[in-house]
C-alpha positions in Angstrom: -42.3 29.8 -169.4 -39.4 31.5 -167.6 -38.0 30.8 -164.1 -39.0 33.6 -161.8 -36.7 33.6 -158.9 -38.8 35.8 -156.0 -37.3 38.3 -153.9 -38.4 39.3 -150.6 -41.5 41.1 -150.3 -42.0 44.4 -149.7 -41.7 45.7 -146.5 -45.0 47.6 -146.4 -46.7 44.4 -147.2 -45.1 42.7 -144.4 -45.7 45.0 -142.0 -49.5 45.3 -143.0 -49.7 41.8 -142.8 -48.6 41.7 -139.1 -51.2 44.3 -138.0 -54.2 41.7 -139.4 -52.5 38.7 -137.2 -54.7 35.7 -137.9 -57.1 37.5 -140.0 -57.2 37.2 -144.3 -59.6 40.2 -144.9 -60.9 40.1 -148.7 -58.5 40.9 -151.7 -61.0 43.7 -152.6 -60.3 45.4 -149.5 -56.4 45.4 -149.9 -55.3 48.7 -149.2 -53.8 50.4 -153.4 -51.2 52.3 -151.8 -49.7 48.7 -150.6 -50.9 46.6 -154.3 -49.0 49.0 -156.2 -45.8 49.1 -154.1 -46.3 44.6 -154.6 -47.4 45.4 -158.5 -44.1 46.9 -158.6 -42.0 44.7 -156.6 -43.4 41.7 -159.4 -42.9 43.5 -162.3 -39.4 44.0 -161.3 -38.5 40.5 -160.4 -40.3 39.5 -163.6 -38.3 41.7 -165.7 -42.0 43.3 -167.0 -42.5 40.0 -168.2 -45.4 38.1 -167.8 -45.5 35.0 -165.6 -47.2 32.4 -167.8 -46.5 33.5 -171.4 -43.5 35.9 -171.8 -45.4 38.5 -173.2 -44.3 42.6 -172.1 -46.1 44.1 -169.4 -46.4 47.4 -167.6 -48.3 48.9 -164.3 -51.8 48.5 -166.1 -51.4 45.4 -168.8 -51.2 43.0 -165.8 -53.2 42.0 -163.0 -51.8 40.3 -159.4 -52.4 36.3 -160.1 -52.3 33.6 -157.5 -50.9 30.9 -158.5 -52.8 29.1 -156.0 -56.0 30.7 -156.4 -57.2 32.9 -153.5 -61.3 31.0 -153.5 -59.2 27.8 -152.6 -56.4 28.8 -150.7 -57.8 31.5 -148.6 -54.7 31.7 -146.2 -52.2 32.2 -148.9 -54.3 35.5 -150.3 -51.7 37.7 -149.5 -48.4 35.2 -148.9 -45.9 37.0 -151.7 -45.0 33.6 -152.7 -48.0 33.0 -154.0 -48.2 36.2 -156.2 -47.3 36.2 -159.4 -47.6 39.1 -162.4 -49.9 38.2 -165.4 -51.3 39.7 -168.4 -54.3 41.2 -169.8 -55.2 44.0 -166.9 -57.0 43.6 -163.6 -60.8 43.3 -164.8 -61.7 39.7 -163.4 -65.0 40.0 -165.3 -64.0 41.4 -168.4 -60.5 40.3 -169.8 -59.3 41.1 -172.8 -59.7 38.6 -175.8 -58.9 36.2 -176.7 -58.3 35.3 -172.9 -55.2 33.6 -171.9 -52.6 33.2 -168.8 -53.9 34.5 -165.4 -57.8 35.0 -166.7 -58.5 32.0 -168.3 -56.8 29.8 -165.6 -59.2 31.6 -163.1 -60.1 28.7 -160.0 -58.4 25.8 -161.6 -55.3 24.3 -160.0 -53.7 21.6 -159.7 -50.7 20.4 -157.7 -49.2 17.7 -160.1 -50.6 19.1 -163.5 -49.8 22.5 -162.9 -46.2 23.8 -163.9 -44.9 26.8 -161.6 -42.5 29.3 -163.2 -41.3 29.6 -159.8 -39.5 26.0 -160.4 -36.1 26.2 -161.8 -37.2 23.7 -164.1 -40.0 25.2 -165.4 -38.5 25.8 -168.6 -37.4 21.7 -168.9 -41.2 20.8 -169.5 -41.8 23.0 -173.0 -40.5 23.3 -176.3 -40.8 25.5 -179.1 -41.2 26.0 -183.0 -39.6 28.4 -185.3 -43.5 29.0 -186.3 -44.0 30.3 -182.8 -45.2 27.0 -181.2 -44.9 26.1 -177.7 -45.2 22.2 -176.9 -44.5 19.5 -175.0 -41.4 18.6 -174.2 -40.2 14.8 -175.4 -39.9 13.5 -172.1 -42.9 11.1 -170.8 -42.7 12.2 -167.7 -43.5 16.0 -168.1 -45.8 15.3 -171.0 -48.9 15.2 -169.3 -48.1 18.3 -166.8 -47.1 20.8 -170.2 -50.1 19.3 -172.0 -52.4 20.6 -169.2 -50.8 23.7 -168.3 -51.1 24.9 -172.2 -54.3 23.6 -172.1 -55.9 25.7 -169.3 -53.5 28.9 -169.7 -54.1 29.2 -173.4 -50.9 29.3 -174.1 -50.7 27.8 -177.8 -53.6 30.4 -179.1 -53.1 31.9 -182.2 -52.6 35.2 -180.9 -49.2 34.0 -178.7 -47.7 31.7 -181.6 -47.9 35.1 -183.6 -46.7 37.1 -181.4 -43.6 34.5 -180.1 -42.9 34.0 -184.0 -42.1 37.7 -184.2 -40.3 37.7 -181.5 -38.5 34.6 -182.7 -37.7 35.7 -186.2 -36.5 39.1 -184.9 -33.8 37.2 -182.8 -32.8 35.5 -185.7 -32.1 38.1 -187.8 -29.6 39.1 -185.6 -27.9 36.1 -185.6 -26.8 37.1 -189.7 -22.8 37.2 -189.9 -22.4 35.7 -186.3 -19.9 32.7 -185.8 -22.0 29.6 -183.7 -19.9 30.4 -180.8 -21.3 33.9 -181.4 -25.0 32.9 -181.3 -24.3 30.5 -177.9 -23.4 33.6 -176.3 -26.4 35.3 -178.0 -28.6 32.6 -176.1 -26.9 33.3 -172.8 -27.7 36.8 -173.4 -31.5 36.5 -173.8 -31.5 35.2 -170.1 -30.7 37.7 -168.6 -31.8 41.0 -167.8 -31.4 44.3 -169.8 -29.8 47.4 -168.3 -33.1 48.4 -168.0 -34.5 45.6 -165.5 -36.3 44.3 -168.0 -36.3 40.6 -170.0 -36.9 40.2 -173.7 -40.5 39.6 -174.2 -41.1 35.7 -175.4 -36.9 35.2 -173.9 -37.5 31.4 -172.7 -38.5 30.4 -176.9 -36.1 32.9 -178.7 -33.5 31.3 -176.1 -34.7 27.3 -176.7 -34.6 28.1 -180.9 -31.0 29.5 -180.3 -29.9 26.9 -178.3 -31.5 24.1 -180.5 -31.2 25.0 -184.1 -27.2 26.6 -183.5 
């Protein structure tokens, strides 16, 4: 999980919020012209990554996620801080499978158990294999929290070890002929953004497996 640091929101969402005042209409009923200009504004702060697992997205791989979920949280339905861009398209019903990150968290929240990738220290709570894993970190008192959140977001599926292993293995064979010094700065590199806007899919464990193993 990578730290998503959010921007302001989009000024058409604003303003359409201020015409409802104290009214939270339905989600169906947002108006499209103003979910793409917010599908857009999250995809660009993600760095067309998603949220929960890393993975690339575009426009139509990802659906709108609240972290707190809308059925609970009624009044933060439409609060852009609460909005978050996840994987596997916007059919509630009928997610692709195996179903992971946004989908198969659905309802469930919780305020302790529940790590945000909108906390700094998101990253501090997992760990990774060169196999592609993703586990708990070896302090005791983030164990329980990254047990969960794996747990209900599907994160260690075979599907995602596969795909971070690739992902992993590909950053290492770019390490071949590079001084240790060389592969720090390599590290640095994968946390930031690309000239295109966009992050390295799977960034947070290619940048722990550098960092560890170098």
């Amino acid at each position: 999980m990578k730290y998503i640091q959010k921007v302001k929101e989009p000024d058409i969402l604003t303003k359409w919020k201020q015409k409802l005042g104290k009214r939270t209409p339905d989600w169906k009923s947002f108006p499209q012209s103003i979910k793409n200009e917010v599908y857009q504004s999250l995809l660009q702060e993600q760095g067309f990554i998603c949220g929960y697992c890393g993975m690339s997205i575009a426009r139509k791989q990802c659906h709108i996620e609240h972290f707190r979920p809308k059925s609970v949280y009624k009044h933060l339905t439409f609060e852009y801080t609460n909005l978050i861009a996840s994987c596997q398209g916007e059919d509630e019903h009928r997610p692709r499978v195996p179903v992971h990150c946004g989908h198969k968290k659905q309802a469930w929240f919780d305020e302790e158990l529940m790590i945000s990738p909108l906390d700094p220290n998101c990253a501090d709570y997992f760990k990774y294999s060169g196999f592609g894993e993703i586990l708990p970190t070896d302090d005791p008192d983030k164990q329980i929290a990254a047990k969960t959140t794996i747990q209900k977001l599907a994160l260690s599926i075979d599907k995602l070890r596969k795909m971070r292993r690739a992902a992993i293995d590909a950053a290492l064979q770019a390490t071949a002929g590079l001084t240790d010094a060389e592969i720090q700065l390599l590290a640095v590199g994968y946390q930031k953004l690309d000239a295109d806007g966009r992050y390295t899919p799977f960034s947070a464990a290619i940048t722990y497996i550098l960092k560890q193993y170098f």
